[in-house]
C-alpha positions as CSV (number, residue, x, y, z in Angstrom):
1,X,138.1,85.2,-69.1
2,X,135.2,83.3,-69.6
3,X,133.7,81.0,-66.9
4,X,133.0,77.3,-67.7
5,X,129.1,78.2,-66.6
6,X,129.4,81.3,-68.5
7,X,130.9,79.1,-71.6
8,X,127.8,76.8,-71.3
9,X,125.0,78.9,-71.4
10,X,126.6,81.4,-74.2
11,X,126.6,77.8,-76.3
12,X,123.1,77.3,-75.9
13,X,122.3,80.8,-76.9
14,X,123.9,80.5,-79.8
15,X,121.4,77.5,-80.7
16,X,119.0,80.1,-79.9
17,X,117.4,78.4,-76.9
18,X,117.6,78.6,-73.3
19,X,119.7,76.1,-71.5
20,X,118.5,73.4,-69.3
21,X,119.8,73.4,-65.6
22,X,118.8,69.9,-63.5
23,X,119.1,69.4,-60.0
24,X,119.6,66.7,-57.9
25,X,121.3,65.6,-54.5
26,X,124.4,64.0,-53.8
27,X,123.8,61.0,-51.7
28,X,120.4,60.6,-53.5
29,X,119.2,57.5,-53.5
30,X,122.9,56.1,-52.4
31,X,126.4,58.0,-52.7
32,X,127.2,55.7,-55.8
33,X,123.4,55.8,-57.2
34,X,123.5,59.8,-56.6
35,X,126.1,60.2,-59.1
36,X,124.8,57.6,-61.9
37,X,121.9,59.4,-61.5
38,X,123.4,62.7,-62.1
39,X,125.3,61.5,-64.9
40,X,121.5,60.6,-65.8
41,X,120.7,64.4,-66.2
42,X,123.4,65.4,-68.7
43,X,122.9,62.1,-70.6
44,X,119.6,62.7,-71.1
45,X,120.1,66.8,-72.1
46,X,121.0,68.5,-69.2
47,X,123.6,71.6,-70.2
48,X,123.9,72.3,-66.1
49,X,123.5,70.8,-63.9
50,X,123.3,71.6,-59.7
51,X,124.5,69.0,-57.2
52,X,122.8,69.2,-53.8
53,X,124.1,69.3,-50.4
54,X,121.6,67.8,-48.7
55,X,120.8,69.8,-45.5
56,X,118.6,68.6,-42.3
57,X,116.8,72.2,-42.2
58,X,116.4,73.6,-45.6
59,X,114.7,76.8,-46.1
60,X,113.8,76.5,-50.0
61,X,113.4,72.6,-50.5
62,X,109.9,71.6,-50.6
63,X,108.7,68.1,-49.2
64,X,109.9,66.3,-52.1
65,X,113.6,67.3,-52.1
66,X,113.7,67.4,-48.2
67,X,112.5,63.7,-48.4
68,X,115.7,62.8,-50.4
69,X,118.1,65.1,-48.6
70,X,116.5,63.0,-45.7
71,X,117.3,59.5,-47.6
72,X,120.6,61.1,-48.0
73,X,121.6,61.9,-44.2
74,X,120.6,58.7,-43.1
75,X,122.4,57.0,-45.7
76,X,125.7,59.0,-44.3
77,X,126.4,61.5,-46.9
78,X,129.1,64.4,-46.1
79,X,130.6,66.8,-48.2
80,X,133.3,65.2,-49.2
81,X,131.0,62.6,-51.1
82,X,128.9,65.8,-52.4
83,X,132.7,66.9,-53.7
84,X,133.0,63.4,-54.8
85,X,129.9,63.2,-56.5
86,X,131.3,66.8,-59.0
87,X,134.0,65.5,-59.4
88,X,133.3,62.4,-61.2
89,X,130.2,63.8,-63.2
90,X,132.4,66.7,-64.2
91,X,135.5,64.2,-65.3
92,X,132.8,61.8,-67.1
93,X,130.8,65.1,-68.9
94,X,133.6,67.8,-69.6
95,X,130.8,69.2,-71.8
96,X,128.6,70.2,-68.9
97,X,128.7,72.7,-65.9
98,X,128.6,71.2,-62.9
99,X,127.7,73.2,-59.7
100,X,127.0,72.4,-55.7
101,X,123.6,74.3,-54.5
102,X,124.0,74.6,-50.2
103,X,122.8,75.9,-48.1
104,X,125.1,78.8,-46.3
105,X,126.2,76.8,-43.0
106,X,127.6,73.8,-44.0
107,X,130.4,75.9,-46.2
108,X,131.0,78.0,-43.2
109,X,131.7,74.9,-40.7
110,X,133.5,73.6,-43.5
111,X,135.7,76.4,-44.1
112,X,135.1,79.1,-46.9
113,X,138.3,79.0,-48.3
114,X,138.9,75.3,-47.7
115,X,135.4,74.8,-49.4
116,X,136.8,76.8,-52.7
117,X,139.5,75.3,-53.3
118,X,137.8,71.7,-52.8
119,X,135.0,72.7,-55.2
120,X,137.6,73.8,-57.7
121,X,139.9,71.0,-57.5
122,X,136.8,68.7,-58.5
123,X,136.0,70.4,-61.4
124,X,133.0,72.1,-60.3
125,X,132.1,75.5,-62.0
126,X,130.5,77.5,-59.2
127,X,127.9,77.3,-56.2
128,X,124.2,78.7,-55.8
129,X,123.7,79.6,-52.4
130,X,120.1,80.8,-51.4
131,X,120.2,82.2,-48.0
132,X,123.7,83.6,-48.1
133,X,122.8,87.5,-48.0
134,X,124.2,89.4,-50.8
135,X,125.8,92.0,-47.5
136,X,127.4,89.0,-46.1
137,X,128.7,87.5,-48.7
138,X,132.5,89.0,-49.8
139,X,134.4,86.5,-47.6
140,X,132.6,83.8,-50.2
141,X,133.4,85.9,-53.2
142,X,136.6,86.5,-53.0
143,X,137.3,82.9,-52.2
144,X,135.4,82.0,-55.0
145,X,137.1,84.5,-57.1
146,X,140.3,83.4,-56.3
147,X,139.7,79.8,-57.9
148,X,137.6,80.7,-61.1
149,X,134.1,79.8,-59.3
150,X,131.1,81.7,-60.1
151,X,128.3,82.4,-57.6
152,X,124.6,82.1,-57.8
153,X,122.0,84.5,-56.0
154,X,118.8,84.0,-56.1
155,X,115.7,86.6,-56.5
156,X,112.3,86.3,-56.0
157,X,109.2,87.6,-57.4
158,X,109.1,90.2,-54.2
159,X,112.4,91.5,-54.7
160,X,112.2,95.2,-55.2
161,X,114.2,96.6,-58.3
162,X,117.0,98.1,-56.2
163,X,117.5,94.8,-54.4
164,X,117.5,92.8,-57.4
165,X,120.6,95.5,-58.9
166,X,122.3,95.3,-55.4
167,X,121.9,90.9,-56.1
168,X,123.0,90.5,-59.0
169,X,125.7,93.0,-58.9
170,X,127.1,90.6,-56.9
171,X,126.5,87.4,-58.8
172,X,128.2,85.6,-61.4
173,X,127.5,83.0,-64.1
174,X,123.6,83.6,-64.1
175,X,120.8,84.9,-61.7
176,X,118.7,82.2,-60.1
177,X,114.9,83.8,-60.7
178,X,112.4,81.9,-58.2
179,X,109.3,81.5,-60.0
180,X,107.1,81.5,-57.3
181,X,107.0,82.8,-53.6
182,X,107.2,79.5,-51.8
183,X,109.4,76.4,-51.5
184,X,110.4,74.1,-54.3
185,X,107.8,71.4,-56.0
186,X,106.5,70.3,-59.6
187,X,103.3,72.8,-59.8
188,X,100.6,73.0,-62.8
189,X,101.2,76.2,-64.0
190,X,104.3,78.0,-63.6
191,X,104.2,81.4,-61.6
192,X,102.7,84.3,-63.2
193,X,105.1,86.4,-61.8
194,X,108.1,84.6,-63.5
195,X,108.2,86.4,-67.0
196,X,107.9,89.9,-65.1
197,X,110.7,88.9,-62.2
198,X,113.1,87.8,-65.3
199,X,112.4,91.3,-67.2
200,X,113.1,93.2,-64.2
201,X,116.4,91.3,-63.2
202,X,117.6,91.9,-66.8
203,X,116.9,95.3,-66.6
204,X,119.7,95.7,-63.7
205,X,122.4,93.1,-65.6
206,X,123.6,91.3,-68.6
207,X,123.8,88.0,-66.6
208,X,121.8,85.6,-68.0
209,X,118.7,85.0,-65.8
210,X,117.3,81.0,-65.5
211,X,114.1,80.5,-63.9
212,X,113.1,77.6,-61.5
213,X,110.9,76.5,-58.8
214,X,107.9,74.5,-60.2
215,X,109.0,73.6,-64.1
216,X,108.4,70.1,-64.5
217,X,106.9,69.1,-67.9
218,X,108.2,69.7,-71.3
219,X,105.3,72.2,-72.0
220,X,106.1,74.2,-68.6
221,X,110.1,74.2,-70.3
222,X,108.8,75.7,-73.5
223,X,106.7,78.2,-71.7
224,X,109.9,79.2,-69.5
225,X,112.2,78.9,-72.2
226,X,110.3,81.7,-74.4
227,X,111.9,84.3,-72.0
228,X,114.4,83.0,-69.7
229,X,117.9,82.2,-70.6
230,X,118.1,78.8,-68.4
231,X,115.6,76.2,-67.3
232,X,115.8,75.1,-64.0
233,X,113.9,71.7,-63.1
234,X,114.8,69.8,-59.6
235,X,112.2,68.1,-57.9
236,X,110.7,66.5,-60.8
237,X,113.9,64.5,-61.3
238,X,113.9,63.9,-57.7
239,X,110.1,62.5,-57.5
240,X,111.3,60.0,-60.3
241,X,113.7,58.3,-58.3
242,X,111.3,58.8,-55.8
243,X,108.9,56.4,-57.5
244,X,111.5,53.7,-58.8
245,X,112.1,52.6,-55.2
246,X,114.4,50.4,-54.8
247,X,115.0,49.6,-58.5
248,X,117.7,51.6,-59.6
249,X,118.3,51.0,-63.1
250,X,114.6,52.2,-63.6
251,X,114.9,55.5,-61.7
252,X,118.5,56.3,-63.7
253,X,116.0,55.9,-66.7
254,X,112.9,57.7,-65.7
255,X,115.5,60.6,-64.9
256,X,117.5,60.0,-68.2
257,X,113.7,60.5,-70.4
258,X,112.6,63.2,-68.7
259,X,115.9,65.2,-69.5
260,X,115.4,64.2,-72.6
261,X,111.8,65.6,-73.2
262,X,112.9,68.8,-71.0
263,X,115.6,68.8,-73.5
264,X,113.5,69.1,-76.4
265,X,110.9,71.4,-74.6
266,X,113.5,74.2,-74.4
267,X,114.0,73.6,-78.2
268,X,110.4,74.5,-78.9
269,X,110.3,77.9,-78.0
C-alpha cells in the first residue's frame, strides 16, 4: 500500500516535475505563529513539507536554523506542541505530507514506540532523522512500520556506493541527498556534488531521491529540479521570518511568496 509521502511525490511526477519539500520549526517564531507559518509553506506550493524539532545541540542545522530552534526553546516548545503543530497543518492541508525532522535523542527520551504512535495519530506521514545510524535503527523501523510511517535517511556527497545501498535499503518514502558537506544555510551555487550524489543513490534504489542543503532561489529550484525528484528548501523560509521580526503577518507572507516562486522554479525544469 502506498504511503501518503509516497502518494505525494508520485503526483508531482506525474506533472513531470520534482516536488517541493519546505522546512520549518515547530515553536518558530511562537507555537501558534509556527504553525500559521507552516500552513504558509503549503499555501504558497509546498507538496511536503518537514516540521522541526527544535534541538539545543544540532548536528546539521546551520546558524540560521539553530537561531530559531533557539527562539523556539526559550519560547517553551516541547514535543507535544511539535505533535500539535502536524497535526493541525495536516487536518487544515489533507493534500500535503507532513513530516517531523529530529534529531535521534529526543524520540528515544520520548519513547520510540510512544513517539510512533503520537506522530501517527496526528496525521503525520513519516520522520527524517539525520544522525540515527542506519545499524541502529530497527527499533525505529519497526515502530514506524507498525503505524504506516515512512522514514528518511540521509546521504551525503562522501558516502561510498555500498553505504548509500546499505541507507537506503533501509529508508522509505524518499532519500534525503545532502547537497553539500557541511551544515544547512542558503548558499550561491548549489553543490557540485549534488547531481553525481543523486545519480549514485538512484543507482542502489527506486526511492525517489530529493536534494537539500543550500537551495534557496527559484533558479537554484530549477537547477535541482532538472535531476532530483524532490526540492528541499529550509533555512530560507526560516531567514524570512527571521527578518519580519516581530511583525508576523509579514513573515507568514514573505514565507507564503517564496513558496510560491520555489513553486514555480521546480515547474521550469
Amino acid at each position: 500500500m502506498s504511503s501518503k509521502l509516497s502518494a505525494v511525490l508520485a503526483a508531482a511526477k506525474a506533472e513531470n516535475r520534482a516536488a517541493l519539500i519546505g522546512y520549518l520549526p515547530a515553536g518558530f517564531p511562537s507555537i501558534e505563529g509556527g504553525i500559521r507559518a507552516v500552513r504558509a509553506l503549503i499555501e504558497g506550493g509546498c507538496d511536503i513539507v518537514e516540521v522541526g524539532l527544535p534541538h539545543s545541540d544540532p548536528v546539521l542545522d546551520g546558524p540560521t536554523i539553530q537561531t530559531a530552534d533557539d527562539i523556539a526553546l526559550r519560547g517553551g516548545v516541547r514535543i507535544k506542541d511539535v505533535l500539535r503543530t502536524v497535526q493541525e497543518v495536516a487536518d487544515s492541508a489533507p493534500e500535503a505530507a507532513v513530516l517531523v525532522m529530529t534529531y535521534w535523542n529526543p524520540v528515544d527520551r520520548y519513547g520510540v514506540a510512544r513517539f510512533a504512535a503520537d506522530l501517527a495519530a496526528a496525521g503525520g506521514a513519516g520522520v527524517i532523522l539525520p544522525d540515527l545510524p542506519v545499524e541502529e535503527s530497527e527499533e525505529w523501523r519497526k515502530a514506524a512500520g507498525e503505524h504506516g510511517l515512512d522514514t528518511v535517511f540521509v546521504v551525503a556527497p562522501s558516502s561510498k556506493d555500498k553505504r548509500l545501498a546499505e541507507v537506503t535499503a533501509a529508508g522509505s518514502g524518499f532519500v534525503y541527498a545532502a547537497a553539500v558537506m557541511g551544515v544547512t544555510g542558503s548558499r550561491a551555487q548549489v553543490g557540485s556534488m549534488a547531481q553525481d550524489l543523486v545519480a549514485r543513490t538512484r543507482a542502489t534504489t527506486d526511492l525517489p531521491v530529493c536534494v537539500g542543503l543550500g537551495v534557496s532561489t527559484a533558479a537554484q529550484a530549477t537547477e535541482v529540479a532538472g535531476f532530483a525528484d524532490g526540492v528541499i528548501v529550509g533555512s530560507a523560509f526560516v531567514q524570512r521570518i527571521l527578518d519580519a521580526g516581530q511583525d508576523e503577518e509579514a513573515a507568514l507572507a514573505a514565507v507564503r511568496a517564496l513558496a510560491a516562486d520555489l513553486a514555480q522554479g521546480v515547474r521550469r525544469r
